[in-house]
GUTINU-963257 format. One line per field, with one value per residue (C-alpha): residue number from 1; residue in three letters; x, y, z. Coordinates in steps of 0.25 Angstrom, whole numbers, plus 5000, padded with zeros to 4 digits. Example, Ala and Ser with C-alpha at 12.3 -4.5 7.8 and 13.67 -1.06 7.14 Angstrom:
BEGIN
i: 1|2
aa: Ala|Ser
u: 5049|5055
v: 4982|4996
w: 5031|5029
//
This chain:
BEGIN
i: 1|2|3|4|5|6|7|8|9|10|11|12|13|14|15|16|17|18|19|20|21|22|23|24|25|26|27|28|29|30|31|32|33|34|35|36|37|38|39|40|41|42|43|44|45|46|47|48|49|50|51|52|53|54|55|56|57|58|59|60|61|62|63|64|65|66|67|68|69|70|71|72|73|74|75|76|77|78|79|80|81|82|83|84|85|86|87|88|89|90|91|92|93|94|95|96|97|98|99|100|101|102|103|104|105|106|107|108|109|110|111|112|113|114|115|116|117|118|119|120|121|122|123|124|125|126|127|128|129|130|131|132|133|134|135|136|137|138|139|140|141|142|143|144|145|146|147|148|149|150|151|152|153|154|155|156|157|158|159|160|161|162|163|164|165|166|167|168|169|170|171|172|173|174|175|176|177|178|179|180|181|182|183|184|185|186|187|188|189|190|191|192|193
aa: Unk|Unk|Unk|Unk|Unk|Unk|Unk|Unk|Unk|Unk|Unk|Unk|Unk|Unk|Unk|Unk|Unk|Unk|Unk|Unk|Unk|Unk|Unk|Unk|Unk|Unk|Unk|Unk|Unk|Unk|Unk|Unk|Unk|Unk|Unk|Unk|Unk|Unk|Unk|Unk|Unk|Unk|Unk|Unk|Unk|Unk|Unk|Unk|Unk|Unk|Unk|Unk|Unk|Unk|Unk|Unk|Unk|Unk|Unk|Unk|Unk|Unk|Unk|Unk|Unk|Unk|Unk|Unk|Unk|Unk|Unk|Unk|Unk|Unk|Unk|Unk|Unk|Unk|Unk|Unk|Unk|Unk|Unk|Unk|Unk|Unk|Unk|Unk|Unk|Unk|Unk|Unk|Unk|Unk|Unk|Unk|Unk|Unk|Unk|Unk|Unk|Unk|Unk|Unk|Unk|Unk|Unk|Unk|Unk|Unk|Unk|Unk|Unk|Unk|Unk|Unk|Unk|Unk|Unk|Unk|Unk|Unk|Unk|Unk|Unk|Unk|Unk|Unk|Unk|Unk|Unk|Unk|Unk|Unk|Unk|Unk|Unk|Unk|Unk|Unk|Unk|Unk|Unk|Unk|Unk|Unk|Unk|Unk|Unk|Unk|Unk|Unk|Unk|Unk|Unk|Unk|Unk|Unk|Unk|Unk|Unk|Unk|Unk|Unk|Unk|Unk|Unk|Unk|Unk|Unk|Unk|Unk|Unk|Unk|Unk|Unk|Unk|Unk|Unk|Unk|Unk|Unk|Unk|Unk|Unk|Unk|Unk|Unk|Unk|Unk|Unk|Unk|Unk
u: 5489|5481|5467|5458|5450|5436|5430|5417|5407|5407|5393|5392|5382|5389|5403|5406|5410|5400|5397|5388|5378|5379|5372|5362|5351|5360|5366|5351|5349|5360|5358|5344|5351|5360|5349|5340|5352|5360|5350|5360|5362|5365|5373|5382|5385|5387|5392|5384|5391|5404|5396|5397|5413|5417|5403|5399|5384|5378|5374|5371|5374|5362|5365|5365|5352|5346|5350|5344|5358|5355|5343|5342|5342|5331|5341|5330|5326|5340|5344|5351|5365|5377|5376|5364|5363|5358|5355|5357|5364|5367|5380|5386|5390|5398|5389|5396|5387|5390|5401|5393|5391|5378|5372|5364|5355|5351|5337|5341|5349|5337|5328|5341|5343|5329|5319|5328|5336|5350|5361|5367|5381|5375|5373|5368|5381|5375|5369|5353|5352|5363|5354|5342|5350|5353|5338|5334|5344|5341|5327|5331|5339|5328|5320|5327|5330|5315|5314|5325|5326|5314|5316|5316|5302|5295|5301|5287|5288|5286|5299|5306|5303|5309|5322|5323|5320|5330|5343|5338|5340|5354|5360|5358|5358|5359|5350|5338|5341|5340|5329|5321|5322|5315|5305|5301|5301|5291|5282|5284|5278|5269|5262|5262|5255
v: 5278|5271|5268|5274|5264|5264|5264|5257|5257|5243|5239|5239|5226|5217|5224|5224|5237|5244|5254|5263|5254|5241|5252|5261|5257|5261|5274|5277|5278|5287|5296|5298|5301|5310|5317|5318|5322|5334|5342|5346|5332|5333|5346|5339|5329|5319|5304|5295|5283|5288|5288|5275|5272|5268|5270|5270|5266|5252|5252|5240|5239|5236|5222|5220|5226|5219|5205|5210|5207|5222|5232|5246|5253|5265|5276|5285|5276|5275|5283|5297|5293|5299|5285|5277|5264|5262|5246|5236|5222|5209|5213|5203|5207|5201|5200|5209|5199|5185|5187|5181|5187|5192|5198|5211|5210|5221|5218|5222|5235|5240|5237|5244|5256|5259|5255|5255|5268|5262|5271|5267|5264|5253|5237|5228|5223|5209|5198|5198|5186|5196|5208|5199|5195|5208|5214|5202|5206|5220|5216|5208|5218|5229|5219|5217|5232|5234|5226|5224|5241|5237|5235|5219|5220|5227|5216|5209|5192|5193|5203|5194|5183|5191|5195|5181|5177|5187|5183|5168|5171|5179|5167|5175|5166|5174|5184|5173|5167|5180|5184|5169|5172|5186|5177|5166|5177|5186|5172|5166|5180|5181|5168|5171|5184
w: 5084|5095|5092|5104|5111|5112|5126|5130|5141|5150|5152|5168|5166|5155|5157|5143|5133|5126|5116|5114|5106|5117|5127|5121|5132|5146|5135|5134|5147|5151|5139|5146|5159|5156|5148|5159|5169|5158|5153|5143|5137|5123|5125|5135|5123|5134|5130|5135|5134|5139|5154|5153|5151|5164|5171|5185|5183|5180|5165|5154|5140|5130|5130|5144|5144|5133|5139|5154|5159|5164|5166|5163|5176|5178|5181|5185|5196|5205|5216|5207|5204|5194|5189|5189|5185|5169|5171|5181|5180|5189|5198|5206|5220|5233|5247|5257|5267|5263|5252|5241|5226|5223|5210|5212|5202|5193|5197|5210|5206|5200|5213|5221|5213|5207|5219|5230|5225|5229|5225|5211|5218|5229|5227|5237|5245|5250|5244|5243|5255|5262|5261|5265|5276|5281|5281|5289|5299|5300|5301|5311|5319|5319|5325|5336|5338|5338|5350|5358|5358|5368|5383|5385|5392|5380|5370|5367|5366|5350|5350|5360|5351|5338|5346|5348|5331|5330|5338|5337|5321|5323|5332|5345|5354|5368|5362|5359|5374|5381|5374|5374|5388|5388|5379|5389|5401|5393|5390|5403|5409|5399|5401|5417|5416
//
């Protein structure tokens, strides 16, 4: 007769199998969800640690806790999901911008899921110099909305002088002529006047 196997969890951060005793902190936790979430709990006779066979949410084992490889998440503080996160740990990720891996640490899981409330299910999809990159050009873009949606007579000499910043910056190079000559026509009649 074949002998059945026994099936274990994989711990999302160290992927290794555990048991029941290698993750009583993250089966704490979920005991006190689901407690919280069926007010009939103990009736239900539900199994906690069969939840996490073949999971879909983030969760450590004790000694990825214990050894800060991982941190306990604070489930009450994300965005409400079928399956919050119970702990966060390093994940390593490729740049859609630039191509390159990057690590989303868990440090920044817990500012994106519990500050910023991102959905469970979202990670950053460029680099942090990427993403920094990218605020800069929309920065950038919303000036230059803010003026040029201004006839050309209305754009002040500082404004004309951030247009030019701009495109200067962006290797616009007809743009920083056209406008440099709006600039020296506005001083020149500024200085006539």
């Amino acid at each position: 007769m074949a002998k059945s196997k026994t099936k274990y969890s994989k711990c999302s951060s160290c992927l290794t199998d555990k048991y029941k005793t290698e993750m009583t902190i993250s089966l704490s936790v979920m005991g006190k969800i689901a407690k919280k979430e069926f007010k009939h709990y103990k009736e239900l006779n539900i199994d906690i640690y069969s939840a996490f066979m073949n999971s879909d949410f983030e969760w450590a084992c004790d000694t990825c806790l214990t050894t800060k490889k991982a941190v306990l998440a604070n489930t009450g503080l994300q965005t409400p999901s079928m399956n919050p996160h119970l702990a966060y740990f390093d994940k390593n990720l490729i740049c859609k911008s630039c191509g390159e891996e990057f690590l989303f640490t868990k440090e920044e899981k817990r500012f994106w899921f519990e500050v910023l409330k991102f959905w469970i299910d979202s990670e950053p999809v460029s680099c942090l110099k990427c993403r920094r990159e990218i605020r800069v050009l929309k920065s950038e873009n919303k000036i230059l909305s803010e003026i040029l949606k201004k006839e050309l007579a209305q754009i002040s000499i500082e404004e004309l002088g951030k247009v030019i910043e701009v495109y200067r910056k962006w290797d616009k190079n007809d743009r920083v002529a056209f406008y440099e000559a709006q600039l020296k026509k506005r001083r020149k009649a500024a200085t006539s006047s």
